[in-house]
Structures are given as C-alpha cells and as structure tokens.
N, CA, C and O atoms as CSV, one atom per row, in Angstrom:
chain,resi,resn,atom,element,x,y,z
A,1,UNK,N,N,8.053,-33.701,4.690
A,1,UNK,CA,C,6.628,-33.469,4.499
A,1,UNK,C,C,6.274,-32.011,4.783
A,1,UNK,O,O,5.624,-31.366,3.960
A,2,UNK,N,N,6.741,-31.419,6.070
A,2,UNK,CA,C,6.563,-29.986,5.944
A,2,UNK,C,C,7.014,-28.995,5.172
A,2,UNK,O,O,6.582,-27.941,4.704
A,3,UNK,N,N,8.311,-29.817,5.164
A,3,UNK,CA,C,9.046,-28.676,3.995
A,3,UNK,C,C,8.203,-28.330,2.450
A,3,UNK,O,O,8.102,-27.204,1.963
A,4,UNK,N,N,7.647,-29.613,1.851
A,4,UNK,CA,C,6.820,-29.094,0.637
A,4,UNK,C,C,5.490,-28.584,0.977
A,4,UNK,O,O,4.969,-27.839,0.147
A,5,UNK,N,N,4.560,-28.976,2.539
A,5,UNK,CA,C,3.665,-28.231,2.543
A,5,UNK,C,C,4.238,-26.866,2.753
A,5,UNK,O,O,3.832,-26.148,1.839
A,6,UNK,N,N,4.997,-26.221,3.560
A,6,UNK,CA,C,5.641,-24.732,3.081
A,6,UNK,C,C,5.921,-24.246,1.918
A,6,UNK,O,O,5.764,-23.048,1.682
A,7,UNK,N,N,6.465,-25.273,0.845
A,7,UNK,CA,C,6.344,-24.820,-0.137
A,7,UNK,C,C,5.245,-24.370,-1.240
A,7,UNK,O,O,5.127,-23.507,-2.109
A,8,UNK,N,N,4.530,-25.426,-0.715
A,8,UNK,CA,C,3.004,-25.097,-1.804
A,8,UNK,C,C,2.602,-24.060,-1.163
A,8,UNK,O,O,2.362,-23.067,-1.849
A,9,UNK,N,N,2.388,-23.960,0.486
A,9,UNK,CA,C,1.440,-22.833,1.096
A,9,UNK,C,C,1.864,-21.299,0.590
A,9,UNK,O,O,1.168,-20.326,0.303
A,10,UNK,N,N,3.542,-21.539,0.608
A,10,UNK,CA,C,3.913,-19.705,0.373
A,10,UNK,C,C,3.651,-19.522,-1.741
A,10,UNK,O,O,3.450,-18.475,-2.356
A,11,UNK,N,N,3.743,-20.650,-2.194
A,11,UNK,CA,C,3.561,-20.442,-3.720
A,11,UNK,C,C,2.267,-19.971,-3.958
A,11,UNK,O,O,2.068,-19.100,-4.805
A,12,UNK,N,N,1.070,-20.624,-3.075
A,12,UNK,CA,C,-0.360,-20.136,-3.609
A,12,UNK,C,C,-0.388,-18.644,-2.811
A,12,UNK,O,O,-1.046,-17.715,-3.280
A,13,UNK,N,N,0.327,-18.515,-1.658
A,13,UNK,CA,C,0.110,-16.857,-1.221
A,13,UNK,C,C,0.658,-15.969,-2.017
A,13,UNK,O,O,0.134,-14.890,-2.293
A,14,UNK,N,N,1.831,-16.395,-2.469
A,14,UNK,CA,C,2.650,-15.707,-3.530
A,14,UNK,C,C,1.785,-15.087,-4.925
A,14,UNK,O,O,1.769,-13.899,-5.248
A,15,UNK,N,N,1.114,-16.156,-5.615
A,15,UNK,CA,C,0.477,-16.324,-6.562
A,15,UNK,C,C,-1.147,-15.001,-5.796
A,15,UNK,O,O,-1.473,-13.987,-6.413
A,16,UNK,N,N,-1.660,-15.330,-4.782
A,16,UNK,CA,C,-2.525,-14.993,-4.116
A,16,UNK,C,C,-2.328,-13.298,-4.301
A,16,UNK,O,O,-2.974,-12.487,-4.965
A,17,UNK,N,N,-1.285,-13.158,-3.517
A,17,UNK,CA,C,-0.569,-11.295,-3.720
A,17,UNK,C,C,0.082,-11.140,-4.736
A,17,UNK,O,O,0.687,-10.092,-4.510
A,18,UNK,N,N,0.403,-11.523,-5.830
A,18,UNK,CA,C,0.219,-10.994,-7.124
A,18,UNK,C,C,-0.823,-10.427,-7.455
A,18,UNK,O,O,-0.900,-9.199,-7.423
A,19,UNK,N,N,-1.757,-11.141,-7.811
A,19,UNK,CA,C,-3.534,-11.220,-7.622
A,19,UNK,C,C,-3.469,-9.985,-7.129
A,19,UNK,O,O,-3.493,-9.033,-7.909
A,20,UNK,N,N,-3.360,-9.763,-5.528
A,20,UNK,CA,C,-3.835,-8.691,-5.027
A,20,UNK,C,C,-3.135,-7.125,-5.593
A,20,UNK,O,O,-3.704,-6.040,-5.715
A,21,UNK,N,N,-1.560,-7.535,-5.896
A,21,UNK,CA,C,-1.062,-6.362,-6.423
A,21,UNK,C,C,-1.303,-5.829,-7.833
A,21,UNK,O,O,-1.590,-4.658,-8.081
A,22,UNK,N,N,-1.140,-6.927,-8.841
A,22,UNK,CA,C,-2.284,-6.330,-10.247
A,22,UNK,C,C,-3.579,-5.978,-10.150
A,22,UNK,O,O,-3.950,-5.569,-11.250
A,23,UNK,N,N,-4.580,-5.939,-9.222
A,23,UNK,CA,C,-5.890,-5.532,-9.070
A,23,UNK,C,C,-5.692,-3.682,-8.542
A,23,UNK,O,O,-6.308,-2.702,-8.960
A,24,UNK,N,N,-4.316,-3.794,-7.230
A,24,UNK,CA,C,-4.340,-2.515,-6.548
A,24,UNK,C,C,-3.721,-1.659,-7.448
A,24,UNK,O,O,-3.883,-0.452,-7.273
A,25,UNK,N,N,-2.840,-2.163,-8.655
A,25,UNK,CA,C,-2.159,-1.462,-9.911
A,25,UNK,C,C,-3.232,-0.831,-10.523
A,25,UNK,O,O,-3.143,0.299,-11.003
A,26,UNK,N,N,-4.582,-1.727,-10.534
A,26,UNK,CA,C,-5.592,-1.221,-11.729
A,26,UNK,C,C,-6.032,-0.242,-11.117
A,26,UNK,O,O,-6.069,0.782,-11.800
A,27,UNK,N,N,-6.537,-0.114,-9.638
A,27,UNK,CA,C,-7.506,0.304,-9.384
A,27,UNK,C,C,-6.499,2.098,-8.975
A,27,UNK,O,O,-6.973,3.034,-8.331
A,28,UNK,N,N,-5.188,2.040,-9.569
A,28,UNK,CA,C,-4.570,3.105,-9.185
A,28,UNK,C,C,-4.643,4.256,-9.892
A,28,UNK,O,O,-4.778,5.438,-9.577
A,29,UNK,N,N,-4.436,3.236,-11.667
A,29,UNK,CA,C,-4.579,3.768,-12.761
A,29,UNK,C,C,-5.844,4.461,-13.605
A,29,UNK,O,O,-5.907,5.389,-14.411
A,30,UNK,N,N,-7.017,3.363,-12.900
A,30,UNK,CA,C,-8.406,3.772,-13.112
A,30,UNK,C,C,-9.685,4.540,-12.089
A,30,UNK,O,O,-10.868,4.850,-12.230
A,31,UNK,N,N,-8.567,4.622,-10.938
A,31,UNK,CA,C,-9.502,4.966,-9.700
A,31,UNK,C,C,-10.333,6.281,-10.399
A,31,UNK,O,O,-9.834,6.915,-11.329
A,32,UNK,N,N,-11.306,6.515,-9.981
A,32,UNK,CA,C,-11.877,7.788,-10.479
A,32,UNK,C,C,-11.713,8.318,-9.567
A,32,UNK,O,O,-12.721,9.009,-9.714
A,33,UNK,N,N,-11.051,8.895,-8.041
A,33,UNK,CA,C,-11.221,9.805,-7.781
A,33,UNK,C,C,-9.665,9.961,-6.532
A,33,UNK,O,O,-9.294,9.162,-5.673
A,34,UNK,N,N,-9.323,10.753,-6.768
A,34,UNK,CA,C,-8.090,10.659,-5.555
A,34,UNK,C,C,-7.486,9.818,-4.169
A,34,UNK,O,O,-6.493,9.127,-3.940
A,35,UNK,N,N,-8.540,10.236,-3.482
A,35,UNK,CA,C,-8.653,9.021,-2.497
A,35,UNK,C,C,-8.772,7.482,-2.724
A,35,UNK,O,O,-8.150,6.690,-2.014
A,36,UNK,N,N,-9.638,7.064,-3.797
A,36,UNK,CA,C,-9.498,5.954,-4.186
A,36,UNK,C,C,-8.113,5.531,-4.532
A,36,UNK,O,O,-7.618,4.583,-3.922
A,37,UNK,N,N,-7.476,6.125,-5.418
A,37,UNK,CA,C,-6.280,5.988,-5.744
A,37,UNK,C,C,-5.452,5.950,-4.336
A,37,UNK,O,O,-5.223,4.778,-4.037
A,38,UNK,N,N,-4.960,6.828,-3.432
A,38,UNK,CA,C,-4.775,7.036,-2.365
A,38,UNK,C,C,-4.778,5.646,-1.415
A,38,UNK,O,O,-3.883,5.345,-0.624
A,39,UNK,N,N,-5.596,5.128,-1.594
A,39,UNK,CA,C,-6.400,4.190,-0.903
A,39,UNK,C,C,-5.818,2.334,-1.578
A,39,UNK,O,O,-5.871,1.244,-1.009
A,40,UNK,N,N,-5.397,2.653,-2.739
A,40,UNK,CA,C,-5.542,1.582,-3.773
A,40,UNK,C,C,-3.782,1.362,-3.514
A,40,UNK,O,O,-3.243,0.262,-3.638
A,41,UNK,N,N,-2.946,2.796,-3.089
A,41,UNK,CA,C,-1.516,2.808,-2.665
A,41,UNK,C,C,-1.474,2.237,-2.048
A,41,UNK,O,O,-0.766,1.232,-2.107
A,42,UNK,N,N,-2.474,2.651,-0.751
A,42,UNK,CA,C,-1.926,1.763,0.578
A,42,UNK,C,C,-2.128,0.215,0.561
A,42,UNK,O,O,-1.553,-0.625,1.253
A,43,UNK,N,N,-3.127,0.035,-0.438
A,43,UNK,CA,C,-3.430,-1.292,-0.343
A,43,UNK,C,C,-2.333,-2.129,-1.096
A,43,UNK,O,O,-2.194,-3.330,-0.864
A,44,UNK,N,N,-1.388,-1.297,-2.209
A,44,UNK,CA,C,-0.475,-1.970,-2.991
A,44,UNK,C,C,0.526,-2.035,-1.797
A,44,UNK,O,O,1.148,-3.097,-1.744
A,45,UNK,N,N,0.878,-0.903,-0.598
A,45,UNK,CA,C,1.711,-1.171,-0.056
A,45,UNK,C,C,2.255,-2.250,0.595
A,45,UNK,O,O,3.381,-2.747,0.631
A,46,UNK,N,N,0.739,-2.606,1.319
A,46,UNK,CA,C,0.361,-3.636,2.174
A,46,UNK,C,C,0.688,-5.319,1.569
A,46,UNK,O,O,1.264,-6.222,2.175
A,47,UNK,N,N,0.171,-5.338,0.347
A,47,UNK,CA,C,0.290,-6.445,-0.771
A,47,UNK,C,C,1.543,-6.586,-0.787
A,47,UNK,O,O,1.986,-7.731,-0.703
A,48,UNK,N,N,2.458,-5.455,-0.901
A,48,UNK,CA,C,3.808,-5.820,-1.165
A,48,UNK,C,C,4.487,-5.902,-0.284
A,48,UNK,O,O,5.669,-6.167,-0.501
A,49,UNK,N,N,3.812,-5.620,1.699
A,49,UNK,CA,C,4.830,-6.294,2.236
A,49,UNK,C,C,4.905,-7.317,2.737
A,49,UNK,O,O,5.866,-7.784,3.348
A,50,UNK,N,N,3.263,-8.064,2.403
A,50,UNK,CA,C,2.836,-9.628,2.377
A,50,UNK,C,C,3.522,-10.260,1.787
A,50,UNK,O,O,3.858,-11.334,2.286
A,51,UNK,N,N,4.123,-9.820,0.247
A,51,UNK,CA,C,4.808,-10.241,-0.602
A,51,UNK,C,C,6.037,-10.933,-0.156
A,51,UNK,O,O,6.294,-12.135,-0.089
A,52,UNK,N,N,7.046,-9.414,0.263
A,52,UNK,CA,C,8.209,-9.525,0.785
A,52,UNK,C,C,8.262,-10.629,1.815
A,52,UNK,O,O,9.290,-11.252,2.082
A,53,UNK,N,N,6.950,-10.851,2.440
A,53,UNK,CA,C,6.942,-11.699,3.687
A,53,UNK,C,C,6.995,-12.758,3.913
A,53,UNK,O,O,7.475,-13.376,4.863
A,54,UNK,N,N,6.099,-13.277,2.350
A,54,UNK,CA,C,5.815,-14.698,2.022
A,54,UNK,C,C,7.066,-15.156,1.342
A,54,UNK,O,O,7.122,-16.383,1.263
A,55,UNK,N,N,8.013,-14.564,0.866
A,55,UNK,CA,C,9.650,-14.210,0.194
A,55,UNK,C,C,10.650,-14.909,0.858
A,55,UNK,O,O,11.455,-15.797,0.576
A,56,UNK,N,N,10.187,-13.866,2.368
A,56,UNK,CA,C,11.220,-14.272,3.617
A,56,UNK,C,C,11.013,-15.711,4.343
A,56,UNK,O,O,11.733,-16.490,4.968
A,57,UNK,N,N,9.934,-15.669,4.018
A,57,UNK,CA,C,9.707,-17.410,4.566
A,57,UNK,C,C,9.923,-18.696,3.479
A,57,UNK,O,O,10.188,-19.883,3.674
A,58,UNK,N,N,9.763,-18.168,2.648
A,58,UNK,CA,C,10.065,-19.343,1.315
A,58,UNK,C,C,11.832,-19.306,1.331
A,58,UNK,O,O,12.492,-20.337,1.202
A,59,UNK,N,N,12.234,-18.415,1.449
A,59,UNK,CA,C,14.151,-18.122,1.532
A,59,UNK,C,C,14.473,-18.690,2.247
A,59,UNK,O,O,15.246,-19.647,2.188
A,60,UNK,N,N,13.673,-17.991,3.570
A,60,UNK,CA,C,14.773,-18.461,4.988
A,60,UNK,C,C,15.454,-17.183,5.305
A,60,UNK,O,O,16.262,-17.298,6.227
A,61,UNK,N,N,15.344,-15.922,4.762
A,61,UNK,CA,C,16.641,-15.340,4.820
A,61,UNK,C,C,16.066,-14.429,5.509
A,61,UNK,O,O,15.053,-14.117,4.882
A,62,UNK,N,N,16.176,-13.591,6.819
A,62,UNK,CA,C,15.681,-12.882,7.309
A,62,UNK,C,C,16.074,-11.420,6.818
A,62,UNK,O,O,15.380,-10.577,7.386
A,63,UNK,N,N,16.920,-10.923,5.993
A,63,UNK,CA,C,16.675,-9.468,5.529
A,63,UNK,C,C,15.933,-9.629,5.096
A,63,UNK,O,O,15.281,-9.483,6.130
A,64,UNK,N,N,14.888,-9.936,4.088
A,64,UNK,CA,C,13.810,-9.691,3.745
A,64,UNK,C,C,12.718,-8.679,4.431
A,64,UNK,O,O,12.032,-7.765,3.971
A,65,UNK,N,N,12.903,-9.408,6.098
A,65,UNK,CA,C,12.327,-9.215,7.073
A,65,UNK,C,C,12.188,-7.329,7.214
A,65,UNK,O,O,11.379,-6.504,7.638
A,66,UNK,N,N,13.291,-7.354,6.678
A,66,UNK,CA,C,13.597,-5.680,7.024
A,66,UNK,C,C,13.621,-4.656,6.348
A,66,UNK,O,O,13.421,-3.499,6.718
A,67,UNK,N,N,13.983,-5.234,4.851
A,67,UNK,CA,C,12.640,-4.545,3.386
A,67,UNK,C,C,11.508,-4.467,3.869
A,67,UNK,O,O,11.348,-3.262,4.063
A,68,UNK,N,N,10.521,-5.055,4.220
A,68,UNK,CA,C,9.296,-5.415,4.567
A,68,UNK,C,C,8.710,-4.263,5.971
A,68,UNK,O,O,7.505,-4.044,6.095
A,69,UNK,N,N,9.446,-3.809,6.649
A,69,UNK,CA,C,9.894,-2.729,7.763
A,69,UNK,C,C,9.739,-1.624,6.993
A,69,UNK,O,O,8.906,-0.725,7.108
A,70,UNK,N,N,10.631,-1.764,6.176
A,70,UNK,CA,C,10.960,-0.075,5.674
A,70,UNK,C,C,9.945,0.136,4.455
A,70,UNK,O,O,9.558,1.255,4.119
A,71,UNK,N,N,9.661,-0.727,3.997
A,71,UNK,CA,C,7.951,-0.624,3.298
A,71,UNK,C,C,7.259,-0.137,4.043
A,71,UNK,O,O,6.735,0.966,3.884
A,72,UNK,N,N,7.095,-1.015,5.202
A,72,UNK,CA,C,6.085,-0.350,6.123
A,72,UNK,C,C,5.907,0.934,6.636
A,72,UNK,O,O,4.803,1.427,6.866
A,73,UNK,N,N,6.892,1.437,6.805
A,73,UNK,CA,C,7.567,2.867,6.817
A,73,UNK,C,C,7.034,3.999,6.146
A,73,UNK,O,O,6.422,5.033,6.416
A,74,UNK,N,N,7.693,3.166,4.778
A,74,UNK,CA,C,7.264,4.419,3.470
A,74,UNK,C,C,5.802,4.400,3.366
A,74,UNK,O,O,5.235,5.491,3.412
A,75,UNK,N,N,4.939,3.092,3.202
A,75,UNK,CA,C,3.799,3.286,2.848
A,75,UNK,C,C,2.352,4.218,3.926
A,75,UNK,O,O,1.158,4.483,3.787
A,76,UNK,N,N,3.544,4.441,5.055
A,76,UNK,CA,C,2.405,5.042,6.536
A,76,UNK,C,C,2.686,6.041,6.084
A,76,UNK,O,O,1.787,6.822,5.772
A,77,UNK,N,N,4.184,6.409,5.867
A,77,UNK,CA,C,4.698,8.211,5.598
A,77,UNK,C,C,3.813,8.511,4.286
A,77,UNK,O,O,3.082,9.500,4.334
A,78,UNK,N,N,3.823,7.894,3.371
A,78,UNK,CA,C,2.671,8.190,1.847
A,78,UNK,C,C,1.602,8.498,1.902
A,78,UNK,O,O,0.974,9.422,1.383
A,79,UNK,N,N,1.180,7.209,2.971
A,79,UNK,CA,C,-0.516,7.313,2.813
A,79,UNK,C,C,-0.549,8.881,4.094
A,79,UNK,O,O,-1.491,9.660,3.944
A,80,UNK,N,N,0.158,9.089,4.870
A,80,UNK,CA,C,-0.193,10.668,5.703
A,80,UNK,C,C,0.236,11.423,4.641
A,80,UNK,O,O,-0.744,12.003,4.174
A,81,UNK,N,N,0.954,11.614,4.209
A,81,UNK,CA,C,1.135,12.634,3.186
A,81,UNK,C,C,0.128,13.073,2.011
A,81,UNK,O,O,-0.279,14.147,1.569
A,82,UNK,N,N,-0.046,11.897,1.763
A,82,UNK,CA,C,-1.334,11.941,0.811
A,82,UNK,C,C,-3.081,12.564,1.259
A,82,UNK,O,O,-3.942,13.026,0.511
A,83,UNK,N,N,-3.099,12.411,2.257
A,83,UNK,CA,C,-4.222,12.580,3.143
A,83,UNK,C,C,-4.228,14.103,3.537
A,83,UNK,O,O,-5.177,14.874,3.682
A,84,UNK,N,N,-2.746,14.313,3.677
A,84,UNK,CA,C,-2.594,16.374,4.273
A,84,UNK,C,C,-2.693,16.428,3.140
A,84,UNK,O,O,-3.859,16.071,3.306
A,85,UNK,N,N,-2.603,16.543,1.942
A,85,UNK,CA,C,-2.811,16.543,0.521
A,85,UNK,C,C,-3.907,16.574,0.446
A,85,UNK,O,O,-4.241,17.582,1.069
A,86,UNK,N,N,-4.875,16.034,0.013
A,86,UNK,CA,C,-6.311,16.193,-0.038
A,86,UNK,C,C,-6.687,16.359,0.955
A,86,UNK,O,O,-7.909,16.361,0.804
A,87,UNK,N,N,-6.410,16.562,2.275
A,87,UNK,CA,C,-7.471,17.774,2.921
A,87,UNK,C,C,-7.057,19.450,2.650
A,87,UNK,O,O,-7.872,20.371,2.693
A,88,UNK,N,N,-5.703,19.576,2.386
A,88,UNK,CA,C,-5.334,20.925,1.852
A,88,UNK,C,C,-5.982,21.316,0.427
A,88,UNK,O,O,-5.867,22.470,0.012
A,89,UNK,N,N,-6.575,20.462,-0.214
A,89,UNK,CA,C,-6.935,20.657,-1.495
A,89,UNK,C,C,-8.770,20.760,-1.054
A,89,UNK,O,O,-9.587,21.447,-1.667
A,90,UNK,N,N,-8.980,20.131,-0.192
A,90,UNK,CA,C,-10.494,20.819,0.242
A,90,UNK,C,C,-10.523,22.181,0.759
A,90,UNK,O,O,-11.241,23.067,0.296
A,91,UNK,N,N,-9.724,22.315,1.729
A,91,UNK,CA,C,-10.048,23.593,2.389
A,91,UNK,C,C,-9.702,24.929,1.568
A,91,UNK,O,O,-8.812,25.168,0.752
A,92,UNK,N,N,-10.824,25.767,2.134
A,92,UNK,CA,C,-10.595,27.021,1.013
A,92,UNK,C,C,-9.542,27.640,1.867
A,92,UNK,O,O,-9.285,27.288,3.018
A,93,UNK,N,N,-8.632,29.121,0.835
A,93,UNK,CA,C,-8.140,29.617,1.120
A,93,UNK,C,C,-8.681,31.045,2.218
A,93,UNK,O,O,-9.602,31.792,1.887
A,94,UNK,N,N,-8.003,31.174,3.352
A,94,UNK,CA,C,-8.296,31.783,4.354
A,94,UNK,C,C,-8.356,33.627,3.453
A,94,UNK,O,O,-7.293,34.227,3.616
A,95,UNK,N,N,-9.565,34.525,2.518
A,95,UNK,CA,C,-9.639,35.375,2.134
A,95,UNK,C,C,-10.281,35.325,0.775
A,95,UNK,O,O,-10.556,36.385,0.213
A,96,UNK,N,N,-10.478,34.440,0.340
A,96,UNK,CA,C,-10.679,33.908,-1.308
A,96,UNK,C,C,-12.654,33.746,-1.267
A,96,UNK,O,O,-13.442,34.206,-2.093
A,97,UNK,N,N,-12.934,33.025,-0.137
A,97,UNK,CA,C,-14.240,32.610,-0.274
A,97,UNK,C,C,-15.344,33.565,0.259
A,97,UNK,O,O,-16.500,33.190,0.066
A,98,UNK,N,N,-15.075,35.227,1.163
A,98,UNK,CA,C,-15.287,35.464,2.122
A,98,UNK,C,C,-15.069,34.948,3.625
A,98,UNK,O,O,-16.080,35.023,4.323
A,99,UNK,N,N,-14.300,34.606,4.035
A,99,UNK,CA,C,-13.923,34.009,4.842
A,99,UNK,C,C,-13.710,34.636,5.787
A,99,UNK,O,O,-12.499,34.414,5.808
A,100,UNK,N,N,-13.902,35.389,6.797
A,100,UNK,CA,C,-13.748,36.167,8.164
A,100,UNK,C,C,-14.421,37.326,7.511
A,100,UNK,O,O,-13.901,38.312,8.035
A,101,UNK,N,N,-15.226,37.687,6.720
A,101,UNK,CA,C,-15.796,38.742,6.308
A,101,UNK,C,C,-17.309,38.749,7.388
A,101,UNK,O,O,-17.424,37.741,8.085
A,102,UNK,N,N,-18.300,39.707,7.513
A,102,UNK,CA,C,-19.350,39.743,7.678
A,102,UNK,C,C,-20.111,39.402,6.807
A,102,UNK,O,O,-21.326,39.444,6.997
C-alpha cells in the first residue's frame, strides 16, 4: 500500500516540476530584462534539483542524492556570478562619467 502511494506521490511531483521547469525555460527565453532571466536560472536550478530528488526517491538509489549537491553547487556559483555581472554592468567606469572630478 505504501509502496504505490510513493509511487503516485513522486509521479504527480515529477509531473509537478516539469511544469515548473518548462515555465522557468520560458520565462528565460522571454524574460525582458536580465535579472529576470537571472532569476528564472535560479529558479530552473532549484526545479531541477527537486527533480533529481523526486528521481532519488522513486529509484531508491542514493547517487542521485549527489547530482542534486553538485547542482546545488553550480546553481549558487551562477546565480553569484551572474549578480557581479549585473552590478558591474551598472556601475560607471571610475573616469568616463566625471567621476572624482570637481
């Protein structure tokens, strides 16, 4: 009896983060503005390590467990990277704007 309620529960989450990862696909492709996009990464990241997660429990197999780690990984190192990225793309250049001038 538990075993198929596990099964239905991880199929509709499964089905659930699909959902969530074709929406964070769209909103990557259509974001209008950087950060959104930016923003729409981290959220695909996240989706996909729900994914991996709901994976590892439908398997049984605990590497999964540890894809799901190193996602986690990449998607913190991205989303900071991305972020010194657009704040370097705000700030003016130190001589360009008047900048230490009187």
């Amino acid at each position: 009896m538990s075993a198929t309620v596990l099964s239905v529960v991880t199929m509709i989450s499964l089905v659930i983060l699909a959902l969530a990862l074709l929406l964070s696909v769209v909103r990557v492709i259509i974001g209008p503005s950087l950060p959104d996009r930016v923003l729409a990464l981290d959220l695909l990241t996240v989706s996909a390590m729900g994914f991996v997660g709901a994976i590892a429990i439908r398997t049984g197999l605990t590497l999964y467990l540890d894809i799901a780690i190193a996602l986690a990984l990449l998607g913190f190192l991205a989303t900071v990277g991305f972020a010194r990225y657009i704040l370097s793309r705000q700030r003016p250049v130190p001589g360009t704007h008047g900048e230490g001038q009187p």
